[in-house]
KEKE-3310 file (N, C-alpha, C; in steps of 0.2 Angstrom, whole numbers, plus 5000, padded with zeros to 4 digits):
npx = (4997:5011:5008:5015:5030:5030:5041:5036:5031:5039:5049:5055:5060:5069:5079:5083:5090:5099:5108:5112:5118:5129:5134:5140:5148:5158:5161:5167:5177:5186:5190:5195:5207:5216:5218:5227:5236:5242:5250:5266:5273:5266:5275:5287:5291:5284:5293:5305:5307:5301:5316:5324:5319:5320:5333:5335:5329:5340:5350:5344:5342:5346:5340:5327:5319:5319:5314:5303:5291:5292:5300:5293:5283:5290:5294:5282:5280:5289:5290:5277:5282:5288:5280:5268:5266:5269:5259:5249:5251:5250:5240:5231:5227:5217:5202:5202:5209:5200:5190:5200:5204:5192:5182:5174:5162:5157:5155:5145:5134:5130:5121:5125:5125:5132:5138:5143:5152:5162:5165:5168:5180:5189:5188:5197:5207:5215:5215:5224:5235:5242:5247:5261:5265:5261:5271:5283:5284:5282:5292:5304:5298:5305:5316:5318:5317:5326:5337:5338:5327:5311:5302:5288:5284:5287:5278:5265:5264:5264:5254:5242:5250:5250:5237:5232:5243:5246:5236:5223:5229:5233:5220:5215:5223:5219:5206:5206:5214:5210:5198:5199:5208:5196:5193:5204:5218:5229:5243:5244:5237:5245:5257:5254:5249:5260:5268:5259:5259:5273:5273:5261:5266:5279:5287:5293:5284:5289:5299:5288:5271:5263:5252:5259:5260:5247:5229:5222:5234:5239:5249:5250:5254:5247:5243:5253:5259:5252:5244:5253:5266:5278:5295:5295:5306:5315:5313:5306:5291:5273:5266:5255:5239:5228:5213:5216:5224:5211:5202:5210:5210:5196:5193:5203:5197:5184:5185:5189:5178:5169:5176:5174:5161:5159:5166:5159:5146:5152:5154:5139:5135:5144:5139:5125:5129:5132)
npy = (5646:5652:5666:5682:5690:5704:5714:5729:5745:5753:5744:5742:5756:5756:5746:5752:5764:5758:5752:5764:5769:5761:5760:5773:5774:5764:5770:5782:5776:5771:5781:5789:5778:5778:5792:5794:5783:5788:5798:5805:5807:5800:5789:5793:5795:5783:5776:5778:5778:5763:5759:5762:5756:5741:5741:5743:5731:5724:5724:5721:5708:5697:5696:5697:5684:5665:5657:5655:5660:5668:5679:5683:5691:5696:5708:5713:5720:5727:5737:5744:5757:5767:5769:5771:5784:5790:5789:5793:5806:5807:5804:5817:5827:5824:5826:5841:5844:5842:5854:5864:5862:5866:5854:5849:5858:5853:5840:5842:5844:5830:5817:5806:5803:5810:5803:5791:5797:5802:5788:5780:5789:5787:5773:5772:5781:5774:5762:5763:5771:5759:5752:5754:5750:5736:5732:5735:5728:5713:5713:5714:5699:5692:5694:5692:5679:5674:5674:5663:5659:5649:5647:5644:5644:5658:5664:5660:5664:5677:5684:5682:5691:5703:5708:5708:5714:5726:5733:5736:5748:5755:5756:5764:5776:5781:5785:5795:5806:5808:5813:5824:5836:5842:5852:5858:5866:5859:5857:5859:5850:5840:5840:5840:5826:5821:5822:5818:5803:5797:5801:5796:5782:5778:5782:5779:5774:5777:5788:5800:5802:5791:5785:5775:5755:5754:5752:5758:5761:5762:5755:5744:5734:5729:5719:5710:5705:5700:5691:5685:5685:5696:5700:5697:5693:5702:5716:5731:5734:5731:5713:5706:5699:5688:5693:5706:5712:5707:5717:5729:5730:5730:5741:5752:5748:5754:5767:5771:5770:5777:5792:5792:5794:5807:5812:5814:5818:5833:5838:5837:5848:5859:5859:5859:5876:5881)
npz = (5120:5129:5141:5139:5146:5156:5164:5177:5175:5184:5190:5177:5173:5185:5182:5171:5174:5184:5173:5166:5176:5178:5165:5165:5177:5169:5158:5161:5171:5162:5152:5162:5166:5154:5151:5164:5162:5153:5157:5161:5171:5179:5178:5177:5189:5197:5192:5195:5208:5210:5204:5215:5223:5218:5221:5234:5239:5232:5241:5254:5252:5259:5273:5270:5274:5276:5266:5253:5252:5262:5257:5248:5256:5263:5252:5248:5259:5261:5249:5253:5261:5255:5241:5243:5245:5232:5226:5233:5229:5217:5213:5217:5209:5200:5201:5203:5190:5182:5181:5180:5168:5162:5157:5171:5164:5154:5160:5168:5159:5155:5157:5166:5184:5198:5206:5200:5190:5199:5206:5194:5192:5205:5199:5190:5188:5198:5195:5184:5191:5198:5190:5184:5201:5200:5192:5196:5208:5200:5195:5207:5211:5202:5204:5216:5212:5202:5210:5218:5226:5227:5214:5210:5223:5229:5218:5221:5236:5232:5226:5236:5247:5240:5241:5253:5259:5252:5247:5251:5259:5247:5241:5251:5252:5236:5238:5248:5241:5231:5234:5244:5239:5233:5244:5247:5242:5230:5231:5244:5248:5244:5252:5264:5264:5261:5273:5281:5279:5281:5294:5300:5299:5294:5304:5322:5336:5346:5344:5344:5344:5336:5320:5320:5318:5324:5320:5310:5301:5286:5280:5281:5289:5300:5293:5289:5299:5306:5297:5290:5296:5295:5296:5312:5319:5316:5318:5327:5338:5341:5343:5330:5327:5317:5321:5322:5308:5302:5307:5306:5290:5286:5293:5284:5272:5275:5276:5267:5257:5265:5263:5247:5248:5259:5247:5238:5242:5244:5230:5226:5235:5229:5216:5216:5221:5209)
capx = (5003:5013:5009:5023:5032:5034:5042:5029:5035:5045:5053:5060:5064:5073:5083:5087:5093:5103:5112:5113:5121:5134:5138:5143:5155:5161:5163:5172:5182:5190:5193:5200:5212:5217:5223:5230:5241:5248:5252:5274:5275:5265:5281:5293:5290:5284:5297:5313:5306:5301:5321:5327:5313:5323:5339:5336:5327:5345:5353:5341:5338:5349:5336:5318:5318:5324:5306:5301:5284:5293:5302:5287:5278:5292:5295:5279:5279:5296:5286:5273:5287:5288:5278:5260:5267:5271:5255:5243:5253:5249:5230:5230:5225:5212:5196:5204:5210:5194:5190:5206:5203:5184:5181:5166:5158:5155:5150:5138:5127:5127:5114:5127:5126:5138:5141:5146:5158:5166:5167:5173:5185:5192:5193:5201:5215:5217:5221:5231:5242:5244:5250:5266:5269:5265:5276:5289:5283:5283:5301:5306:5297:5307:5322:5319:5314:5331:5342:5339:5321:5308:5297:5281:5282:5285:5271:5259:5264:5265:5243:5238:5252:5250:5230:5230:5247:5246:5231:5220:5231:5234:5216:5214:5224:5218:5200:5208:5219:5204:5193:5203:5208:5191:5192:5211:5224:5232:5250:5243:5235:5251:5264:5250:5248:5267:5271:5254:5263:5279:5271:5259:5267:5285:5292:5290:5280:5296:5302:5285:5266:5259:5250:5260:5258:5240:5223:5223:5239:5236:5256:5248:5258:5242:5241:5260:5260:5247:5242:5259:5272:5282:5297:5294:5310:5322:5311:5301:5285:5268:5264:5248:5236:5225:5211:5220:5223:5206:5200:5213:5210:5191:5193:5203:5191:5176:5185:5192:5172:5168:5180:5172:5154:5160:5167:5150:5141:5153:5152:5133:5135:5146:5135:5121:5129:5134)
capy = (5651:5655:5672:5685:5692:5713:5720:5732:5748:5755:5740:5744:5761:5754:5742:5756:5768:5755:5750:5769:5771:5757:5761:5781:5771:5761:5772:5784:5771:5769:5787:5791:5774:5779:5798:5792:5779:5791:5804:5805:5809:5793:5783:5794:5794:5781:5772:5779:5775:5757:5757:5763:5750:5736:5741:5743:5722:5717:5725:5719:5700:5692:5697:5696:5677:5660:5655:5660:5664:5675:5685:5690:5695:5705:5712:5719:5725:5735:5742:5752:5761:5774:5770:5774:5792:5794:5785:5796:5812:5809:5805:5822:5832:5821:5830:5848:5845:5844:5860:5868:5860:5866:5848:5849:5860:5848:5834:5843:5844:5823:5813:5803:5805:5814:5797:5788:5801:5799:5782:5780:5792:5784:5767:5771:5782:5772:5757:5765:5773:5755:5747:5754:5748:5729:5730:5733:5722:5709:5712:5709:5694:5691:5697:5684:5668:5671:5673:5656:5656:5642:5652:5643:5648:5664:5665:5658:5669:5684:5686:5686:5698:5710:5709:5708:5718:5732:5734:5739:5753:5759:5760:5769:5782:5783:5788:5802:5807:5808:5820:5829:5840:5846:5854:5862:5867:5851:5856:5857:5844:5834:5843:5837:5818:5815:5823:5811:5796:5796:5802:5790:5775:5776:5784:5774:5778:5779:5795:5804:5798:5792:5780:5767:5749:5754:5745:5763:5764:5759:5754:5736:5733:5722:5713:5707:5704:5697:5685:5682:5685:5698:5704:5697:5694:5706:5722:5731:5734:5724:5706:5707:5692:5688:5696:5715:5710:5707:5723:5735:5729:5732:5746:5755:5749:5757:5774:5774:5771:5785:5796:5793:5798:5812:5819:5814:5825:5841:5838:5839:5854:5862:5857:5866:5885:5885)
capz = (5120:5134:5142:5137:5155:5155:5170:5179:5173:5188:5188:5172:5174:5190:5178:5166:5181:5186:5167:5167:5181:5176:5158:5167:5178:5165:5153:5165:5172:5156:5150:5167:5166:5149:5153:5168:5160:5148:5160:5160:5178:5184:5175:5179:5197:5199:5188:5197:5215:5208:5203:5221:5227:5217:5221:5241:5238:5232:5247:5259:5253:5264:5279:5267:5278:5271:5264:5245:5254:5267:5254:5245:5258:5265:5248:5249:5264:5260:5245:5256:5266:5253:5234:5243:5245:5229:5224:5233:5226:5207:5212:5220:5203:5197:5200:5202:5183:5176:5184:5177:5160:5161:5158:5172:5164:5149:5162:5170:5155:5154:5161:5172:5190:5202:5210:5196:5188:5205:5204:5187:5189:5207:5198:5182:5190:5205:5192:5179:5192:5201:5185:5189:5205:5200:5189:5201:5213:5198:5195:5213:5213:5197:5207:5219:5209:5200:5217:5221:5229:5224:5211:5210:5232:5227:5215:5226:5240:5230:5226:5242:5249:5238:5239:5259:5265:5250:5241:5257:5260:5242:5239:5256:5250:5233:5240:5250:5237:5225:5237:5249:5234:5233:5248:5248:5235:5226:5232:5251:5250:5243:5258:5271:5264:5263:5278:5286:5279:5285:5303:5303:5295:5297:5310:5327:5341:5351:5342:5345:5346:5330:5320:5316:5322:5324:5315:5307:5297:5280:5277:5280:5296:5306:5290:5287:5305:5308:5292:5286:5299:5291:5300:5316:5323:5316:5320:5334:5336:5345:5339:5329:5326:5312:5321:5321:5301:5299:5309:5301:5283:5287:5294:5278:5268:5277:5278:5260:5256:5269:5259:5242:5251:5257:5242:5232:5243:5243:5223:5226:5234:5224:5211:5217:5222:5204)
cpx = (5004:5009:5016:5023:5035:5035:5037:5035:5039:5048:5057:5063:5069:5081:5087:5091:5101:5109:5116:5120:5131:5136:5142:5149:5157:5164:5170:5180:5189:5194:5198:5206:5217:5221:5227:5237:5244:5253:5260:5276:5274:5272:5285:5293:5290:5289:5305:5311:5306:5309:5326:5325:5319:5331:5342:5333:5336:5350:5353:5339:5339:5344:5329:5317:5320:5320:5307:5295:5286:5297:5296:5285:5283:5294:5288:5277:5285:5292:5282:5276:5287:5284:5270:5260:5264:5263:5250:5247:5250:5241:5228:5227:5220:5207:5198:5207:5204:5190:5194:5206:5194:5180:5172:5162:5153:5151:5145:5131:5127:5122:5118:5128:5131:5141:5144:5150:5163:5169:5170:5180:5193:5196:5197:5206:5219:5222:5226:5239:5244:5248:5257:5272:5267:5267:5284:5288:5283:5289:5303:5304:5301:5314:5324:5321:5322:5340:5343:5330:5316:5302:5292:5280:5284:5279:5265:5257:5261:5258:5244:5242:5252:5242:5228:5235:5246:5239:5226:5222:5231:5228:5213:5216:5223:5213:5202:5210:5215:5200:5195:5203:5201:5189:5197:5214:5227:5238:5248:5241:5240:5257:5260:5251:5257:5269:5264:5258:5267:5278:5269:5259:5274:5288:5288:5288:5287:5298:5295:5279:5264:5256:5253:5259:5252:5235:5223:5229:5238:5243:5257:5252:5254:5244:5248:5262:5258:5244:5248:5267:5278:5287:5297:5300:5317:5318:5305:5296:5282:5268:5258:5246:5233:5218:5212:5222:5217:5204:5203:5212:5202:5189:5195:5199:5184:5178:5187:5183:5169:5171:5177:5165:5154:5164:5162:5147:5144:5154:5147:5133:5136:5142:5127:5121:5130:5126)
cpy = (5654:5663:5676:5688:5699:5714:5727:5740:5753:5751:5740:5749:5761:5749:5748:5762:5766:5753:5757:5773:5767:5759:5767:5779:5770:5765:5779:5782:5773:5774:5788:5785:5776:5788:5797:5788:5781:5797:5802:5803:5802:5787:5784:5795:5785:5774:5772:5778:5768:5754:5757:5758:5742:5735:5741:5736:5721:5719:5723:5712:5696:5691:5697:5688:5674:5655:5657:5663:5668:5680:5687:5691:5700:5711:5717:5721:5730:5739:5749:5756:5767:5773:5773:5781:5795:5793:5789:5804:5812:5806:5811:5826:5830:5825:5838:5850:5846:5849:5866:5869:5862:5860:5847:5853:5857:5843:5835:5842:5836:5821:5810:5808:5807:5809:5793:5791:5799:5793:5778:5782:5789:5776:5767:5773:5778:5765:5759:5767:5766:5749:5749:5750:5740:5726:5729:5728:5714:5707:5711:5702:5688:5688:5690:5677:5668:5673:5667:5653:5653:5647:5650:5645:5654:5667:5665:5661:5675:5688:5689:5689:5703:5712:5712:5714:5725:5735:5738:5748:5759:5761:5767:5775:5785:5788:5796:5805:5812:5816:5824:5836:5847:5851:5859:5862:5860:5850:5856:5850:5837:5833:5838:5829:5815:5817:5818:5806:5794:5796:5795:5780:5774:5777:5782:5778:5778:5787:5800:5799:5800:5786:5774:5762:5749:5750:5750:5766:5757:5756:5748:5732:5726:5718:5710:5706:5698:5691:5681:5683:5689:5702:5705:5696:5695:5711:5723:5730:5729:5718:5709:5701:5694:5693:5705:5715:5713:5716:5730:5735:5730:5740:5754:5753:5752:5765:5776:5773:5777:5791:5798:5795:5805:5817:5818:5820:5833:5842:5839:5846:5859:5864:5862:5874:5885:5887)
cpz = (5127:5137:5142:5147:5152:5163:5169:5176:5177:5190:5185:5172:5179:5185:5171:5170:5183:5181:5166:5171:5179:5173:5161:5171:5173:5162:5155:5168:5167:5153:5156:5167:5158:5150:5159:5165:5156:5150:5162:5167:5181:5182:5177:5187:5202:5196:5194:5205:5215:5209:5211:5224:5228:5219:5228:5243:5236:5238:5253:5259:5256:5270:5276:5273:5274:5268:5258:5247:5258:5263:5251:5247:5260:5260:5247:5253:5263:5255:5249:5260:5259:5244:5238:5245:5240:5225:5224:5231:5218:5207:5214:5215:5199:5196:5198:5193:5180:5176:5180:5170:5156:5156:5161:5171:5156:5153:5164:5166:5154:5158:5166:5178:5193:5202:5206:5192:5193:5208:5201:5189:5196:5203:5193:5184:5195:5199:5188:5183:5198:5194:5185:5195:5204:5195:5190:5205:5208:5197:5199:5215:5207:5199:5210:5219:5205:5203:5220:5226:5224:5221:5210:5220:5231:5225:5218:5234:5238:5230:5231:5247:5246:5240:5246:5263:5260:5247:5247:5257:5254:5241:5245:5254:5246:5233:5243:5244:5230:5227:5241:5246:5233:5238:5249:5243:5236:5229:5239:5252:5250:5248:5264:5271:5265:5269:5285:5285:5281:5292:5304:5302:5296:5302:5315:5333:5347:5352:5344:5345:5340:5326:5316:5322:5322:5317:5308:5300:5290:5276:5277:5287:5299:5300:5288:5292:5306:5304:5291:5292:5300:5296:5309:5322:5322:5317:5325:5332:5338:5339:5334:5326:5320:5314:5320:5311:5300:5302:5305:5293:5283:5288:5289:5274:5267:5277:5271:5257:5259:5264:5253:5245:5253:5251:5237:5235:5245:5235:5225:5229:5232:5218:5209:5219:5215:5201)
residu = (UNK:UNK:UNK:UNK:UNK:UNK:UNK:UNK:UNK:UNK:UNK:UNK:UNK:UNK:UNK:UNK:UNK:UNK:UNK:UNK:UNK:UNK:UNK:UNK:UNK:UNK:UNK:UNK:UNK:UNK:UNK:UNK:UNK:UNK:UNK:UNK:UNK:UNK:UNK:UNK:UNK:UNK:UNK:UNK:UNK:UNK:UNK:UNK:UNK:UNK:UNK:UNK:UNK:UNK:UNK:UNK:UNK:UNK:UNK:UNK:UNK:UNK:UNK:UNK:UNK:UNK:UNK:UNK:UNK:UNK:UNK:UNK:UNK:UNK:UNK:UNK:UNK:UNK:UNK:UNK:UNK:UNK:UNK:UNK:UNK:UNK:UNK:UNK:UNK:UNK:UNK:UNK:UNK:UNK:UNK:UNK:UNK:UNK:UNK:UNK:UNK:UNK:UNK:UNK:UNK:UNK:UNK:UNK:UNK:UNK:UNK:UNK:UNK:UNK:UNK:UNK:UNK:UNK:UNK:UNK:UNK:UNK:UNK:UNK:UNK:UNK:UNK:UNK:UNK:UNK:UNK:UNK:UNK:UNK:UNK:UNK:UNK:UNK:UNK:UNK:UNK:UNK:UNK:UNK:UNK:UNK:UNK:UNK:UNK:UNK:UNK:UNK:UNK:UNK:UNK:UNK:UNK:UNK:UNK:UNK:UNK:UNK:UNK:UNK:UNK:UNK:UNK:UNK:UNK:UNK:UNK:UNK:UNK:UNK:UNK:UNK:UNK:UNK:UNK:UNK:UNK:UNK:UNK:UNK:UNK:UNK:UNK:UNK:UNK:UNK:UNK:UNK:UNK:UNK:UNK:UNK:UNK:UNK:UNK:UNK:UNK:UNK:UNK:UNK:UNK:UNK:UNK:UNK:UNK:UNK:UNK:UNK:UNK:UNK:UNK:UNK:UNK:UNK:UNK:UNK:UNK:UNK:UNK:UNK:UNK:UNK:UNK:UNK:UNK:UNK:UNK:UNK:UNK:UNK:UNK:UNK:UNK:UNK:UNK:UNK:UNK:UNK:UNK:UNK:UNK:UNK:UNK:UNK:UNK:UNK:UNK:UNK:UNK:UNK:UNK:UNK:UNK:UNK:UNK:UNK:UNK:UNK:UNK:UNK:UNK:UNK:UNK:UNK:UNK:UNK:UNK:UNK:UNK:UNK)
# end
């Protein structure tokens, strides 16, 4: 008879820490994707901008290029010029509600860790209030495919522009979005980030010094540039290579990470003056 095989027993506590740890994501995730998705405002916001979205695509299709791969990408590049406003505005009350709601005074009595509430609670609202925008962004592609462009070259463009020119940026801001809050009132928070976007994203460094063009603007600029061409010779602005892509899309992703670290450990501190 075989010998039976037992993990040593901090081993297993480490394996049960870690399912632990899991399942309080998880199960967070989920609650938060679910209040999220039923919330009015996330549809009516972001429905009636979607509609302005689609309605400024049949204005401007003539100029998206004369590619089905170059209209979706420049389609979603027109999207991030104003939905990632509205996008990091309706994450902005996430954690502050359940404070309002005396919610975290319920979590705190759970065994799940800070980190993991904070995780949940990023990935569940982040997706619920993006199911939205790729529903606009579906119907643009929808838009497209029955104006005359080749809808299997649409489709196969559309992934990996949404994944590389928007998605970098959306989560960037959903991180802030998330934890900033914890630090200043929800409605300052919301005056600062839209009056940060439009500085640092649309308006051109002509007009005053700011971060568009840069590896730093999450509006996807390097990455529709620079991967995919977007826009390169009907508007300003430097060239950007595939290296400038990779580096800006790196770079949001290591500062929207940074973001969710700093607001774990002013939740832990918070945690401890009560």
């Amino acid at each position: 008879m075989e010998p039976s095989f037992r993990l040593p027993m901090a081993a297993r506590a480490e394996v049960g820490a870690a399912g632990s740890m899991w399942l309080a994501i998880r199960s967070t995730a989920a609650y938060e994707f679910r209040m999220q998705i039923r919330r009015r405002s996330v549809w009516l916001v972001l429905g009636l901008l979607g509609l302005f979205m689609l309605y400024f695509l049949s204005d401007a299709r003539a100029n998206l290029g004369s590619t089905a791969a170059s209209r979706a990408e420049s389609w979603a590049m027109l999207m991030q010029a104003f939905i990632p406003a509205a996008f990091g505005v309706l994450l902005a009350d996430r954690l502050p509600r359940d404070r309002k709601l005396r919610v975290d005074e319920l979590l705190e009595t759970s065994p799940a860790p800070v980190s993991a509430r904070l995780i949940g609670k990023y990935v569940g609202a982040t997706a619920a209030t993006l199911v939205p925008i790729v529903l606009t962004y579906a119907a643009g592609l929808g838009y497209l495919a029955a104006k005359g462009a080749d809808a299997p070259g649409v489709l196969i463009a559309a992934i990996p522009a949404f994944l590389l020119i928007s998605l970098p940026g959306l989560l960037f801001v959903a991180a802030f979005s998330v934890c900033c809050p914890l630090i200043m009132p929800v409605p300052v928070y919301q005056f600062l980030f839209v009056g940060y976007w439009f500085w640092g994203n649309v308006l051109p460094p002509e007009v005053m010094p700011t971060l568009s063009y840069t590896w730093l603007a999450p509006i996807g600029y390097m990455a529709s540039r620079g991967l995919f061409h977007v826009f390169e010779a009907s508007s300003s602005g430097p060239r950007a290579t595939g290296t400038d892509a990779a580096i800006s899309i790196s770079l949001l992703l290591a500062l929207a990470a940074a973001a969710l670290v700093a607001g774990w450990l002013v939740l832990r501190f918070q945690r401890k003056r009560q």
